[in-house]
Biopython code that builds the backbone (N, CA, C, O; Angstrom):
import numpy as np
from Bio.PDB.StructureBuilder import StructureBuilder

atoms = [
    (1, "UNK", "N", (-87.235, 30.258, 13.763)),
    (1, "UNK", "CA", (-87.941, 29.433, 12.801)),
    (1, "UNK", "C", (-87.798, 30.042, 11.399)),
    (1, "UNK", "O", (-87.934, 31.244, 11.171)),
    (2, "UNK", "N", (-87.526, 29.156, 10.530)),
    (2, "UNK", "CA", (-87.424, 29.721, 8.974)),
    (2, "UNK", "C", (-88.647, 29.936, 8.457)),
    (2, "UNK", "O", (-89.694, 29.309, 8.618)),
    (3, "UNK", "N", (-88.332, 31.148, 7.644)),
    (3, "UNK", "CA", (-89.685, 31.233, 6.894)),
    (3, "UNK", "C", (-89.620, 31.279, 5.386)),
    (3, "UNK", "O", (-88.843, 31.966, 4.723)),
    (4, "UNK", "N", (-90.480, 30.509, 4.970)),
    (4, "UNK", "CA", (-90.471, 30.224, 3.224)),
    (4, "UNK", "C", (-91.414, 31.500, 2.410)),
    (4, "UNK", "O", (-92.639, 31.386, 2.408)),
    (5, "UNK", "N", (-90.854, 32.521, 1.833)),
    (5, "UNK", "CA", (-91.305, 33.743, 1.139)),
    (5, "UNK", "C", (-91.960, 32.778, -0.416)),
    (5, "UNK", "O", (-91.225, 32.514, -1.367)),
    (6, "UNK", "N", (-93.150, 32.462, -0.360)),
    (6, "UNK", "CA", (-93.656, 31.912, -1.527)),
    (6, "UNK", "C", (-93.554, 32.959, -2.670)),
    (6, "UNK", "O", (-93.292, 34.151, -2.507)),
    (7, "UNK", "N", (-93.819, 32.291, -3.937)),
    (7, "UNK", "CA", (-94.179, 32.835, -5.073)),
    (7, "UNK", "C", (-94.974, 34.120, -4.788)),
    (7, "UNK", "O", (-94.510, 35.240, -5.004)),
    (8, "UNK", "N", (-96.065, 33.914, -4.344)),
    (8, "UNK", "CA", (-96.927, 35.576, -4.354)),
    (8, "UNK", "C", (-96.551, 36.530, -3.295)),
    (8, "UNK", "O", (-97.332, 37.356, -2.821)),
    (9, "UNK", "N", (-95.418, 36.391, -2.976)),
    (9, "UNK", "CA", (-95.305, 37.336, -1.623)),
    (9, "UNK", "C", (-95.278, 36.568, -0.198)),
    (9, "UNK", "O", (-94.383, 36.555, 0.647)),
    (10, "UNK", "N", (-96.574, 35.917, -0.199)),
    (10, "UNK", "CA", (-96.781, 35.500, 1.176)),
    (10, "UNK", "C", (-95.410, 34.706, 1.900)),
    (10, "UNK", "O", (-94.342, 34.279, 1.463)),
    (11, "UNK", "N", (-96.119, 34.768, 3.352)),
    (11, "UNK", "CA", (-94.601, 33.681, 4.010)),
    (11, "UNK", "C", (-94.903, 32.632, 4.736)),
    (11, "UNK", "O", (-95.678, 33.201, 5.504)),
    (12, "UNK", "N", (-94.893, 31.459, 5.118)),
    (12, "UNK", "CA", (-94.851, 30.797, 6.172)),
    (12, "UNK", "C", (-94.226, 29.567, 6.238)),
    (12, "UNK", "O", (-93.691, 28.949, 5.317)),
    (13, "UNK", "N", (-94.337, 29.260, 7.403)),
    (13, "UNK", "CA", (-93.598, 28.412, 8.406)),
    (13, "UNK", "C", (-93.018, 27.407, 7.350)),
    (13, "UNK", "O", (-93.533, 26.919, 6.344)),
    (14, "UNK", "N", (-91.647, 27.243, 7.970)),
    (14, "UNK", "CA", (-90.575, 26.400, 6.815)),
    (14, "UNK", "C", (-91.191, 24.217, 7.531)),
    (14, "UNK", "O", (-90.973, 23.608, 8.579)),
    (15, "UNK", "N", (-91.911, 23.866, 6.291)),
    (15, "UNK", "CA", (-92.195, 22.349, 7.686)),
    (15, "UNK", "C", (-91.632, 21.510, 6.314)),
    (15, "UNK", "O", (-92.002, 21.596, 5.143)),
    (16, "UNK", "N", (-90.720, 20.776, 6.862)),
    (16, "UNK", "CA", (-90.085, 19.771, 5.970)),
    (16, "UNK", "C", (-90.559, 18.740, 5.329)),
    (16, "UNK", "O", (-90.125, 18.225, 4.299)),
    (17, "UNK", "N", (-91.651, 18.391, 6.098)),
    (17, "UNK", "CA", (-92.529, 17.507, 5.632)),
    (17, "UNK", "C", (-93.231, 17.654, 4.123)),
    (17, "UNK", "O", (-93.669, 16.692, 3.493)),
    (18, "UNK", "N", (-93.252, 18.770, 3.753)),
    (18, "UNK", "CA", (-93.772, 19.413, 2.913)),
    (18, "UNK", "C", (-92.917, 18.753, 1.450)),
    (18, "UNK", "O", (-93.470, 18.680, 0.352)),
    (19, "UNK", "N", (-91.562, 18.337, 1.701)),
    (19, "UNK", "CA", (-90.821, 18.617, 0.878)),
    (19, "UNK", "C", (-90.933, 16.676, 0.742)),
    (19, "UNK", "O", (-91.081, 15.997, -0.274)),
    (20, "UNK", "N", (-90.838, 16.386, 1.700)),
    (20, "UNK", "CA", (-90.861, 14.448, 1.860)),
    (20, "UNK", "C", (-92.257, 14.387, 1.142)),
    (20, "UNK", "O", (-92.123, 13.517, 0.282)),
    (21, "UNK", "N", (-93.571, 14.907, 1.079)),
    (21, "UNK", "CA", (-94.469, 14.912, 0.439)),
    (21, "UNK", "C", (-94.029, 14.766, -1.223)),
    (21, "UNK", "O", (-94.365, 13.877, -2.005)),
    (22, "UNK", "N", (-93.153, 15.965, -1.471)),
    (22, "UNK", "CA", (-93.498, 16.662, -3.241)),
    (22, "UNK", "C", (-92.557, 15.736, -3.411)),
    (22, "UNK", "O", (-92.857, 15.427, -4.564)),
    (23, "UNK", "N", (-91.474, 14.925, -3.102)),
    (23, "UNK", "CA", (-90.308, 14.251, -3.235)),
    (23, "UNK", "C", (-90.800, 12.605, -3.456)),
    (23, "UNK", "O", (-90.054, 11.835, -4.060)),
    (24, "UNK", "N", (-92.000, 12.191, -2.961)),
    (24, "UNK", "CA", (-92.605, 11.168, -2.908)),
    (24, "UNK", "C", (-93.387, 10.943, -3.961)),
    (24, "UNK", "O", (-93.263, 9.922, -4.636)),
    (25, "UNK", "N", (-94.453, 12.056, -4.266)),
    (25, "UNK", "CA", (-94.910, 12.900, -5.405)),
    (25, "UNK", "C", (-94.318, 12.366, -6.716)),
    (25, "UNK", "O", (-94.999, 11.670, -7.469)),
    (26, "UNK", "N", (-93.025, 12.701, -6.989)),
    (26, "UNK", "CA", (-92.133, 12.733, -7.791)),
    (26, "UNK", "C", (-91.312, 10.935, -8.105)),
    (26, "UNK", "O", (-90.595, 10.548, -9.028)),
    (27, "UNK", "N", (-91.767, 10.319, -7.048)),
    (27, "UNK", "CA", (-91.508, 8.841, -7.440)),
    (27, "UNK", "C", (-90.459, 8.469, -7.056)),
    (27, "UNK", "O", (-89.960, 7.594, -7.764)),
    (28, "UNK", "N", (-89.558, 8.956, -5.699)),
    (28, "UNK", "CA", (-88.866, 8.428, -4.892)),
    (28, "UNK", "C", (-89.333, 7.627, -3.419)),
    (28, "UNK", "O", (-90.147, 8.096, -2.624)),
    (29, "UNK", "N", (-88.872, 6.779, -3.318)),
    (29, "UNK", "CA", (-88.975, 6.103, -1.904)),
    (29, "UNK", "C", (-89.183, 7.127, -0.905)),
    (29, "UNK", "O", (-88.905, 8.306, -1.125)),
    (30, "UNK", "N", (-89.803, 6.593, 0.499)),
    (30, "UNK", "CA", (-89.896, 7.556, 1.438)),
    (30, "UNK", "C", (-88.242, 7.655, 1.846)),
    (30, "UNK", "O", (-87.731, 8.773, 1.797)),
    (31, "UNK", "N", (-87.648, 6.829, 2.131)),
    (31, "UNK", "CA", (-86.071, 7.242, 2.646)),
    (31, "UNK", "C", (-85.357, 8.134, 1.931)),
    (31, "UNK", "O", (-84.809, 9.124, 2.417)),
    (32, "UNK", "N", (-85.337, 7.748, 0.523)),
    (32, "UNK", "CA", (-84.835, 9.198, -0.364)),
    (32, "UNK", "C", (-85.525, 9.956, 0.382)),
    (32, "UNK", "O", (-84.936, 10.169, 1.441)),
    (33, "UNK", "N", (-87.206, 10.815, 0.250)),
    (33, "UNK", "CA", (-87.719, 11.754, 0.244)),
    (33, "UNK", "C", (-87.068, 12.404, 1.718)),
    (33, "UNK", "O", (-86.621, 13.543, 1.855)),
    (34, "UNK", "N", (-87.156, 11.320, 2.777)),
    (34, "UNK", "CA", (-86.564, 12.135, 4.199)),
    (34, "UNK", "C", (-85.440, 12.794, 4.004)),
    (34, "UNK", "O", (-85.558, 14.019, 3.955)),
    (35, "UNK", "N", (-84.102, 12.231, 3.844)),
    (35, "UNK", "CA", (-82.991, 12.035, 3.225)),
    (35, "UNK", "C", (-83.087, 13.725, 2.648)),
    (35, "UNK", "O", (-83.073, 14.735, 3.353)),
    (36, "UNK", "N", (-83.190, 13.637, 1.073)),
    (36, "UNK", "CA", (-83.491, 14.880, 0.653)),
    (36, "UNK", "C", (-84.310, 16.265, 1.493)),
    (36, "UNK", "O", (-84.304, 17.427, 1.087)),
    (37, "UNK", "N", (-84.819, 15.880, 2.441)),
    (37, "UNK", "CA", (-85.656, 17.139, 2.920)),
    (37, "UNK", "C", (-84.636, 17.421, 4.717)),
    (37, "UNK", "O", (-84.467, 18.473, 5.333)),
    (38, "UNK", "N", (-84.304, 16.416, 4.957)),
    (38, "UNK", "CA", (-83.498, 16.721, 5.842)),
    (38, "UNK", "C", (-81.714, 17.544, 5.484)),
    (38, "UNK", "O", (-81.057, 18.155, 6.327)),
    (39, "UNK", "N", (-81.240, 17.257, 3.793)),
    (39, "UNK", "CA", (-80.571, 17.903, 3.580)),
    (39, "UNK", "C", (-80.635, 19.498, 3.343)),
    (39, "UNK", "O", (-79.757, 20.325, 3.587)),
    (40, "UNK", "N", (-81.811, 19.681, 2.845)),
    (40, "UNK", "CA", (-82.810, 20.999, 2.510)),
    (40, "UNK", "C", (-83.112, 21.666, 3.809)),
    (40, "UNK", "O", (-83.065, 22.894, 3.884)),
    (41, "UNK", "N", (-83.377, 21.029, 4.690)),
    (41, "UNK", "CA", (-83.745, 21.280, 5.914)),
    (41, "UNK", "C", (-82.133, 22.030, 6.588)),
    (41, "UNK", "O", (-81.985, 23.233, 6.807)),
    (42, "UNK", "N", (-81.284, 21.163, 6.768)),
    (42, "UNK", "CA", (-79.874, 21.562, 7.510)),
    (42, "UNK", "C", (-79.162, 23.020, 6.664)),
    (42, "UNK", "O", (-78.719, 24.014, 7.240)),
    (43, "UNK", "N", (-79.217, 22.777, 5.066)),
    (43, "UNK", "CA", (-79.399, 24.177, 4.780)),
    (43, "UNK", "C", (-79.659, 25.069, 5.296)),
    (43, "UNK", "O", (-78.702, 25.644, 5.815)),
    (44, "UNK", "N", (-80.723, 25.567, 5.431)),
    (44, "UNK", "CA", (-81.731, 26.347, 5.327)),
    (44, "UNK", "C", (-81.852, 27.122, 6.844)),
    (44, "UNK", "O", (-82.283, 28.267, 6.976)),
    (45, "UNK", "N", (-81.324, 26.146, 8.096)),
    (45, "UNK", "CA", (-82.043, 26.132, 8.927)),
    (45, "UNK", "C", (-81.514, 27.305, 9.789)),
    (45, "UNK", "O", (-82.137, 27.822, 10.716)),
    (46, "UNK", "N", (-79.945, 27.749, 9.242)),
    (46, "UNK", "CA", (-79.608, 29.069, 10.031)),
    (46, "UNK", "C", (-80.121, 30.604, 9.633)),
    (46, "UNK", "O", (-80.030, 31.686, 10.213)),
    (47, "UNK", "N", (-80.815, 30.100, 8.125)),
    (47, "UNK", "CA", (-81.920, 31.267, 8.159)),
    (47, "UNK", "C", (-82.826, 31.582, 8.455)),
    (47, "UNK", "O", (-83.460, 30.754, 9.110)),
    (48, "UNK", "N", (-83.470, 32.884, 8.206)),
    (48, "UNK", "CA", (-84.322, 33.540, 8.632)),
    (48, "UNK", "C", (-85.480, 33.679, 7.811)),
    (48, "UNK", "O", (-86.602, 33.952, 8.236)),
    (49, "UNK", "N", (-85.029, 33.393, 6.091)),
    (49, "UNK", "CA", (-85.919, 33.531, 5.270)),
    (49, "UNK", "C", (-85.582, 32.736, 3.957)),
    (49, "UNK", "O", (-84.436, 32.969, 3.574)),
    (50, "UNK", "N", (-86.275, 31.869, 3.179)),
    (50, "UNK", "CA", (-85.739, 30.931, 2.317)),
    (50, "UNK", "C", (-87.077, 31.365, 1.129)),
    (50, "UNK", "O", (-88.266, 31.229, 1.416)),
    (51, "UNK", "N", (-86.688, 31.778, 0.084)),
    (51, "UNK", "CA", (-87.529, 31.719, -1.544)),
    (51, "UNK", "C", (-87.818, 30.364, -1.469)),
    (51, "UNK", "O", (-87.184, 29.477, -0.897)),
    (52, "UNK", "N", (-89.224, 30.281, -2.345)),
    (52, "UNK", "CA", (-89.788, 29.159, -2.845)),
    (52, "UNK", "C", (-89.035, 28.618, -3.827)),
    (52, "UNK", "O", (-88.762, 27.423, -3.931)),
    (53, "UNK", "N", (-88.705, 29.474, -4.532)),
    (53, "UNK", "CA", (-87.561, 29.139, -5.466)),
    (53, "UNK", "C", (-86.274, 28.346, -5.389)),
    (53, "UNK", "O", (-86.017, 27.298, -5.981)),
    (54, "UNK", "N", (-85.237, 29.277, -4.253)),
    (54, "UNK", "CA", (-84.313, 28.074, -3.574)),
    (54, "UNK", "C", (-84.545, 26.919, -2.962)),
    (54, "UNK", "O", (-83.798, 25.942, -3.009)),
    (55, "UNK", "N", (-85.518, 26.991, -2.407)),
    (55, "UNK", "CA", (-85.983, 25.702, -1.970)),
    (55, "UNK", "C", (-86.193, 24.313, -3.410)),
    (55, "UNK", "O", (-85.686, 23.221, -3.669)),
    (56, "UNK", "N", (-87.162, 25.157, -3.965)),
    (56, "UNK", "CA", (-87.155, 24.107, -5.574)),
    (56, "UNK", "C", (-85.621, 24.107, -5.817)),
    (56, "UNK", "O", (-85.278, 23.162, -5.106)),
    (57, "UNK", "N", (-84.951, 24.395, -6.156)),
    (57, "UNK", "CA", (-83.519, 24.630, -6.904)),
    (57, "UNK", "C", (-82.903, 23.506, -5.913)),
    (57, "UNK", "O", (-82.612, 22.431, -6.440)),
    (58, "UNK", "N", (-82.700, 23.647, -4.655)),
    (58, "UNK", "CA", (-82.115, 22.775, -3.526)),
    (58, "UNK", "C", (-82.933, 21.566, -3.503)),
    (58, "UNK", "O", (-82.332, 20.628, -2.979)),
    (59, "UNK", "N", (-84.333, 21.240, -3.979)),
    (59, "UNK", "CA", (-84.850, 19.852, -3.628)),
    (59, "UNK", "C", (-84.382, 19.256, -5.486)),
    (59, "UNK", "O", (-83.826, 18.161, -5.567)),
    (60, "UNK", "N", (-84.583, 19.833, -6.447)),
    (60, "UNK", "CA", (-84.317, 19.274, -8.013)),
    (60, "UNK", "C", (-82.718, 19.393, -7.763)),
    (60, "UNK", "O", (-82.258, 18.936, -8.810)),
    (61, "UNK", "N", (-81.896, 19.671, -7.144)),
    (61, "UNK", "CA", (-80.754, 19.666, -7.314)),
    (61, "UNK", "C", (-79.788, 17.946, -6.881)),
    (61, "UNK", "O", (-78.870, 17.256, -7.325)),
    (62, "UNK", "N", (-81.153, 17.973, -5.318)),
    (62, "UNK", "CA", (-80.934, 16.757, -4.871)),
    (62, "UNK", "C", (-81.936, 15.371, -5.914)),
    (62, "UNK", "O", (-81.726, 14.184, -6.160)),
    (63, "UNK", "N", (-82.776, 16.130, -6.185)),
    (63, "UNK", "CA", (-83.332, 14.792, -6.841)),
    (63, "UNK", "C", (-82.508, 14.059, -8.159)),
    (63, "UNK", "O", (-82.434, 12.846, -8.357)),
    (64, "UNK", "N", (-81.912, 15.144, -8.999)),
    (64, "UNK", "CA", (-81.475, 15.143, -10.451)),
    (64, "UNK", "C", (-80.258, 14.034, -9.941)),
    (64, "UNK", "O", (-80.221, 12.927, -10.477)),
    (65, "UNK", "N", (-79.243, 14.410, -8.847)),
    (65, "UNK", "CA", (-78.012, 13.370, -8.365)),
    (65, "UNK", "C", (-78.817, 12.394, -8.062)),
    (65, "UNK", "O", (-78.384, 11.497, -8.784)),
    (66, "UNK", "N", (-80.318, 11.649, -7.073)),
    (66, "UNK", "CA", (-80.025, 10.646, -7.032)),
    (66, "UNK", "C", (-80.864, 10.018, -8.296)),
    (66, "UNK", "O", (-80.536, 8.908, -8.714)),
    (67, "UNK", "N", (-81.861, 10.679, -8.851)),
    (67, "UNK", "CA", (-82.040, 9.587, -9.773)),
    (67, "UNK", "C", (-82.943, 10.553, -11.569)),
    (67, "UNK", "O", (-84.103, 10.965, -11.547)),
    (68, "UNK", "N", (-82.377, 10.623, -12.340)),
    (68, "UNK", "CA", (-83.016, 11.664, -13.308)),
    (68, "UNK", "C", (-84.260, 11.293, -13.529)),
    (68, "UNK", "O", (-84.749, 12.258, -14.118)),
    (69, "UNK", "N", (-84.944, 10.609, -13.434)),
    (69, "UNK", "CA", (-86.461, 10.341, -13.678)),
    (69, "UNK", "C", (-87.472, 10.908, -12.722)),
    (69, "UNK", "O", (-88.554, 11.414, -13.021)),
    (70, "UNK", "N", (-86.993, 10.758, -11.615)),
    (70, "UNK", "CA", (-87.634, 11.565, -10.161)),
    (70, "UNK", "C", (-87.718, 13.179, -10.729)),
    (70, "UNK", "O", (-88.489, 14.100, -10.457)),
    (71, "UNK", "N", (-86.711, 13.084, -11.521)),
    (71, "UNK", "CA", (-85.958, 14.746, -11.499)),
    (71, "UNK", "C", (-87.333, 15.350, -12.589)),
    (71, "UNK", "O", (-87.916, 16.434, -12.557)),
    (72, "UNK", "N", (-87.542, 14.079, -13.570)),
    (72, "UNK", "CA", (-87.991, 14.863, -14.551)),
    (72, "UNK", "C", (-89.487, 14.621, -14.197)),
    (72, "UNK", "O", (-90.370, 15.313, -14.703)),
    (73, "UNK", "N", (-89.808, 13.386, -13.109)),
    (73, "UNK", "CA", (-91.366, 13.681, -13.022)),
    (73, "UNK", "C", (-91.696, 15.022, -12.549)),
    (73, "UNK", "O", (-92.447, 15.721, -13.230)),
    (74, "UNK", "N", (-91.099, 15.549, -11.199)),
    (74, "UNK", "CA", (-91.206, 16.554, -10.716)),
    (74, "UNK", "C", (-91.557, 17.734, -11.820)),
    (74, "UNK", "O", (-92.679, 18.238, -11.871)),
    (75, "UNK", "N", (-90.479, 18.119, -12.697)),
    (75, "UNK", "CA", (-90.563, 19.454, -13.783)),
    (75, "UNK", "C", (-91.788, 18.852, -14.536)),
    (75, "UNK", "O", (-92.540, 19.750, -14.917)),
    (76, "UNK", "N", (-92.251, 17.488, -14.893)),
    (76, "UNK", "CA", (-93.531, 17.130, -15.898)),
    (76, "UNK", "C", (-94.900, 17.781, -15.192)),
    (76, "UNK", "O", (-95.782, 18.385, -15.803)),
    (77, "UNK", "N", (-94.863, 17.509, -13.750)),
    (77, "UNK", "CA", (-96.101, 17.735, -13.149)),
    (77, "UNK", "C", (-96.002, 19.118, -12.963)),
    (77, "UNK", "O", (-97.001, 19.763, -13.280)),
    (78, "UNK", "N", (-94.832, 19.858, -12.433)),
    (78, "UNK", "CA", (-94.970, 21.573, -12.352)),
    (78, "UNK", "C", (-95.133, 22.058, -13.259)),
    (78, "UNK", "O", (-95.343, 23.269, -13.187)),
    (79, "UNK", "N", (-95.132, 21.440, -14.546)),
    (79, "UNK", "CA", (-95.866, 22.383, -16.063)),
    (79, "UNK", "C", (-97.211, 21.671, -15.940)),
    (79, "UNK", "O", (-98.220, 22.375, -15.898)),
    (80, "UNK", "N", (-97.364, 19.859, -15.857)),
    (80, "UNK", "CA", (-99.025, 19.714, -16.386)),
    (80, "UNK", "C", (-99.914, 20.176, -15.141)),
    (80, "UNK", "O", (-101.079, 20.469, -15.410)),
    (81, "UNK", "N", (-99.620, 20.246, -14.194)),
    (81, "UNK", "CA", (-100.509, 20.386, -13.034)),
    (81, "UNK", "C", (-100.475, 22.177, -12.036)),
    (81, "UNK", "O", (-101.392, 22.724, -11.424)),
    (82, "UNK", "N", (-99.456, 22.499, -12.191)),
    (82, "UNK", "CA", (-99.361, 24.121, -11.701)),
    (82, "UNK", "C", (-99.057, 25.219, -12.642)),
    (82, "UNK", "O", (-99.125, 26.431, -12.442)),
    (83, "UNK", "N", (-98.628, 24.425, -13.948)),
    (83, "UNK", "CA", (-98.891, 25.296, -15.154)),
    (83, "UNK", "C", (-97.551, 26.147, -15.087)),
    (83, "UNK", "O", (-97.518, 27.273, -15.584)),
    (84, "UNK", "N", (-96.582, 25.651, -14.537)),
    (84, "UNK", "CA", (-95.167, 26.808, -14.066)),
    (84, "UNK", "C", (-94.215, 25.661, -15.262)),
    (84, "UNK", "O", (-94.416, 24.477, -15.529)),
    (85, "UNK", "N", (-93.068, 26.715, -15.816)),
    (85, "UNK", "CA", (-91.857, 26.214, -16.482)),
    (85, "UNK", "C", (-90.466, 26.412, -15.351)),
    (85, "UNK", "O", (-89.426, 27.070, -15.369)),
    (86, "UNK", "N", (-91.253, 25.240, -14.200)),
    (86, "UNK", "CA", (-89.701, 25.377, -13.378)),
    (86, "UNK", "C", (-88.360, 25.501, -13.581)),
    (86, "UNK", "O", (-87.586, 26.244, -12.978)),
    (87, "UNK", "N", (-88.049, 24.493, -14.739)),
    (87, "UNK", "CA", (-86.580, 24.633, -15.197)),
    (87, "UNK", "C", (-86.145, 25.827, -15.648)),
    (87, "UNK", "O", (-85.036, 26.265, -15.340)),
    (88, "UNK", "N", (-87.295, 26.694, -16.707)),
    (88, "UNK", "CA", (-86.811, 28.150, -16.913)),
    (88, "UNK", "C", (-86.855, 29.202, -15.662)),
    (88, "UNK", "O", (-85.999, 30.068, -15.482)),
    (89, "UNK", "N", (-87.881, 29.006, -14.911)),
    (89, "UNK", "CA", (-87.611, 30.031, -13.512)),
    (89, "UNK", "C", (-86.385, 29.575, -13.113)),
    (89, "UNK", "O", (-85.574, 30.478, -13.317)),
    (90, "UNK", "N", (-85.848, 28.596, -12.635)),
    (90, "UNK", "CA", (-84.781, 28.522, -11.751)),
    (90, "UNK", "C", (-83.437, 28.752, -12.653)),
    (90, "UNK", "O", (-82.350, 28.506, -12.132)),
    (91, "UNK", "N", (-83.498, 29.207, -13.964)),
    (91, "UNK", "CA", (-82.107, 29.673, -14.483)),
    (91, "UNK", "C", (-81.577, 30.856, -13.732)),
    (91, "UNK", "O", (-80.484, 31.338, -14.031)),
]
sb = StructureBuilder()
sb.init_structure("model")
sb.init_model(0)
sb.init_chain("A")
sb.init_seg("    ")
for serial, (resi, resn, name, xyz) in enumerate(atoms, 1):
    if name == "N":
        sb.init_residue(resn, " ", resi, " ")
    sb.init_atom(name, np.array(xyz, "f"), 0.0, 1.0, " ", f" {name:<3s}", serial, name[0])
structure = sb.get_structure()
């Protein structure tokens, strides 16, 4: 089972759903959101340990190709609502 090493250290359980959530969030259809988290998912899945970070980088990577507005709600709400400058972390 993969495990997602968050921001503060901590780790747990890699659940994809998680990602069809923030992807939905962000103002894509549920089929995009599966779509995208099942690609994230097949990634990921021969590891052992996945950053919160790559994970963001791998879900905005997929959002930005299918549609830039999805792309940019996502980075609007991770500054107004978690207070993070995603686009500068993930340089």
């Amino acid at each position: 089972m993969v495990k997602v090493v968050k921001r503060d250290g901590r780790t747990e359980e890699f659940i994809p759903e998680k990602i069809v959530v923030s992807v939905l969030k962000a103002g894509a259809p549920v089929d995009v959101a599966r779509k995208i988290a099942r690609k994230v998912e097949c990634a990921v899945m021969e590891r052992e340990n996945v950053t919160a970070q790559e994970l963001t980088r791998m879900i905005l990577a997929e959002l930005k190709k299918a549609n830039e507005q999805w792309y940019r709600n996502w980075i609007v709400f991770d500054q107004a609502v978690k207070r993070r400058r995603t686009e500068e972390e993930l340089r």
